[in-house]
C-alpha positions, 0 to 999 in steps of 0.5 A: 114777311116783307119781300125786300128782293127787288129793292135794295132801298127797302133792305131795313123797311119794318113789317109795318112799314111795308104793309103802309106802303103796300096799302097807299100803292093800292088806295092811295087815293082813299081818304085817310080812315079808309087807308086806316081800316085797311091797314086794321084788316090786314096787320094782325090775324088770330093764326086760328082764324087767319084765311088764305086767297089761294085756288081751290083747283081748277076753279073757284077760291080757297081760303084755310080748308074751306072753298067757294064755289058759285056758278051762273046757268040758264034755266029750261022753261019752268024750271025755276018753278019746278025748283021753288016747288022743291024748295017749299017742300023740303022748307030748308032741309035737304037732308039727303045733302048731309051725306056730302060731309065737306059741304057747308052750305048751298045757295040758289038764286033766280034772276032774269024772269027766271030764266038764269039761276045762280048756285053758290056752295060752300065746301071742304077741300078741293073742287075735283074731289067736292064734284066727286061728292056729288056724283057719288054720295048724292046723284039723284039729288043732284039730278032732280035740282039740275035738271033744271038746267039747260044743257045739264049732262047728268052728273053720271056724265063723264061731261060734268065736271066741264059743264060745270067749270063752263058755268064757274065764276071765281069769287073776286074777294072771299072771306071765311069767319072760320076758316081752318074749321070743317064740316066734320069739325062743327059736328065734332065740336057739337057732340064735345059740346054737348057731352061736355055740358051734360058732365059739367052738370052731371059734376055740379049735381055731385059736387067732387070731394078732393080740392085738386077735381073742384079747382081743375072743374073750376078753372074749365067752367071759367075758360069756357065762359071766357068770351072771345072779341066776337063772342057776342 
């Protein structure tokens, strides 16, 4: 929606109009095919996919359901050592974090000789009830990893969630391909998924005999191998 409350001039300003306008006073010495893809990114959003740049709580970013978060710490001597042990034992699979069902994805990253590290996550919601998560689904798995980390106050600690704001940076930009889809969602639509195949291939096995079942599997069968622009 263009504002039009703090300039009259600007009463009759089309949507478009306005986001030209909003683009040159951001790149307005950015050549003209740069100003071109900007405009590209910004008219036209699909509202099943379209995100947001709001807070996700007391911090990081928020886009749909879905929210940042990345910190920076100083490691204890050898931690990072410890860490990689961990890491090349469970060779990618934490499953124990499966329990956190709002959690996409987590990150870590050495750097400075291993003596910083950098965790970035993914998750469903708000931060307050993410660290919750944590603290209740996952303690001792949170423990192992951050111990690590110098100061690290235990994530039964009444301390923790200062701790780690302390150490928070928000993300400048945030983008998510998906943001309106949960974790609970993805598993959701992987067990449709599944159970939609194996009924599609149970229906082609024994064909249906009525013409009402055979065009209503047909027109399903289509729509499902109707590939969207980024289905490739």
């Amino acid at each position: 929606m263009t504002d039009h409350s703090t300039d009259p001039r600007l009463a009759d300003e089309s949507a478009l109009q306005a986001i030209r306008r909003k683009i040159d006073a951001v790149a307005h010495d950015a050549p003209h095919l740069a100003k071109i893809a900007l405009e590209a990114l910004v008219r036209k959003h699909n509202p099943d996919l379209k995100g947001s740049a709001s807070s996700a709580g007391r911090a990081g970013k928020q886009s749909g359901n879905v929210s940042e978060l990345t910190a920076i710490a100083p490691l204890k001597p050898g931690g990072a050592e410890r860490l990689r042990r961990i890491f090349d034992l469970t060779n990618g699979n934490m499953d124990g974090a499966q329990r956190v069902s709002t959690l996409h994805d987590m990150r870590f990253v050495f750097f400075d000789n291993d003596t910083r590290i950098l965790f970035a996550t993914t998750y469903d919601g708000d931060w307050d009830s993410y660290i919750n998560d944590f603290a209740t689904k996952i303690p001792e798995l949170m423990d192992l990893l951050f111990a690590n980390i110098e100061g690290w106050p235990g994530i039964d600690s009444p301390a923790v969630k200062d701790f780690i704001a302390g150490h928070q940076i928000d993300a400048a930009g945030w983008f998510v391909a998906n943001p309106q889809v949960t974790v609970v969602d993805t598993r959701r639509f992987q067990r449709m998924d599944k159970a939609l195949n194996a009924f599609l291939d149970q229906m082609s096995r024994q064909p249906p005999q009525d013409e009402a079942t055979r065009q209503a599997l047909n027109q399903l069968s289509t729509a499902l191998s109707q590939p969207e622009g980024v289905d490739y």
